[in-house]
C-alpha positions in Angstrom: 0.0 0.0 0.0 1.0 3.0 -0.8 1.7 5.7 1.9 1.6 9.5 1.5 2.6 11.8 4.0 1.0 15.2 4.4 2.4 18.3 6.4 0.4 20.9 7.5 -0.4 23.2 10.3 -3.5 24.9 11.1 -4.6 28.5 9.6 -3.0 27.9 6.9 -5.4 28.2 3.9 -3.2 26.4 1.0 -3.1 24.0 3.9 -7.3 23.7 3.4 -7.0 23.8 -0.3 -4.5 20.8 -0.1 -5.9 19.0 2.1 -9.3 18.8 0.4 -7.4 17.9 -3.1 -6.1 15.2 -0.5 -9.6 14.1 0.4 -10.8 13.6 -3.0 -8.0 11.9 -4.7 -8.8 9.0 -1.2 -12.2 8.8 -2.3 -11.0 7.4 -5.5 -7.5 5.3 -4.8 -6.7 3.1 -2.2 -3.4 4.9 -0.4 -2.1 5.4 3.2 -2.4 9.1 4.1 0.0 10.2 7.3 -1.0 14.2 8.3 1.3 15.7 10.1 0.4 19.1 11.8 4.5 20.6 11.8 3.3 23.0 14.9 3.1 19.6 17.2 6.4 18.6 15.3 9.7 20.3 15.6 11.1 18.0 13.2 8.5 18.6 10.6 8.6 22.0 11.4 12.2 22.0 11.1 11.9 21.0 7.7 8.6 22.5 6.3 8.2 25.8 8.4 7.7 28.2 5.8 6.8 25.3 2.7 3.7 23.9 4.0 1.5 22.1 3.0 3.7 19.4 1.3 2.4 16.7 0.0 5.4 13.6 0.3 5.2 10.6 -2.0 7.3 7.3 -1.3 9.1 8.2 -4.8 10.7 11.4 -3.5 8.0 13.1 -5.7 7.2 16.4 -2.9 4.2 18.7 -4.0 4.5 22.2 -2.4 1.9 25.0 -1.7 -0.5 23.2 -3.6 -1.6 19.7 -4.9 -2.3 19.5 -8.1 -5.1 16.3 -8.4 -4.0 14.8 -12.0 0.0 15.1 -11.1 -1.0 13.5 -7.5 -3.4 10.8 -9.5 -0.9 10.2 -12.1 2.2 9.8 -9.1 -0.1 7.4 -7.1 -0.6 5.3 -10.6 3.2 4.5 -10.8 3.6 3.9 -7.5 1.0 1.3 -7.8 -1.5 2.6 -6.3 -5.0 1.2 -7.2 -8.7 3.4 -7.7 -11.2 2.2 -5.4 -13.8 -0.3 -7.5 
């Protein structure tokens, strides 16, 4: 299964946009989405403070600022990823 990790922090309205983009792509394909608020992270926050919300495939493939549904679909489809029947 594929996994996707998603950073974010609330207030953040490309956060909102994202994260909907995010919901309706996992309507349709069957992936592992990890959200990550980087305010409860100093890691994350380390490493995304002023990029979120980045979207983080298993392929290296990072979306910043926004998601873009046929790139994110298209990503998912090489990485095996299946849509839900």
């Amino acid at each position: 299964m594929v996994t996707v990790h998603f950073y974010t922090r609330r207030g953040c309205h490309l956060c909102e946009r994202a994260a909907q983009v995010l919901a309706q792509v996992a309507a349709e394909w069957e992936f592992v989405a990890t959200v990550v608020d980087i305010d409860s992270d100093p890691a994350a926050r380390a490493l995304y403070h002023e990029e979120v919300p980045v979207t983080l495939l298993p392929n290296g493939r990072r979306f910043r600022y926004e998601l873009d549904k046929n790139e994110f679909q298209r990503q998912l489809l090489s990485l095996g990823a299946h849509q839900k029947k």
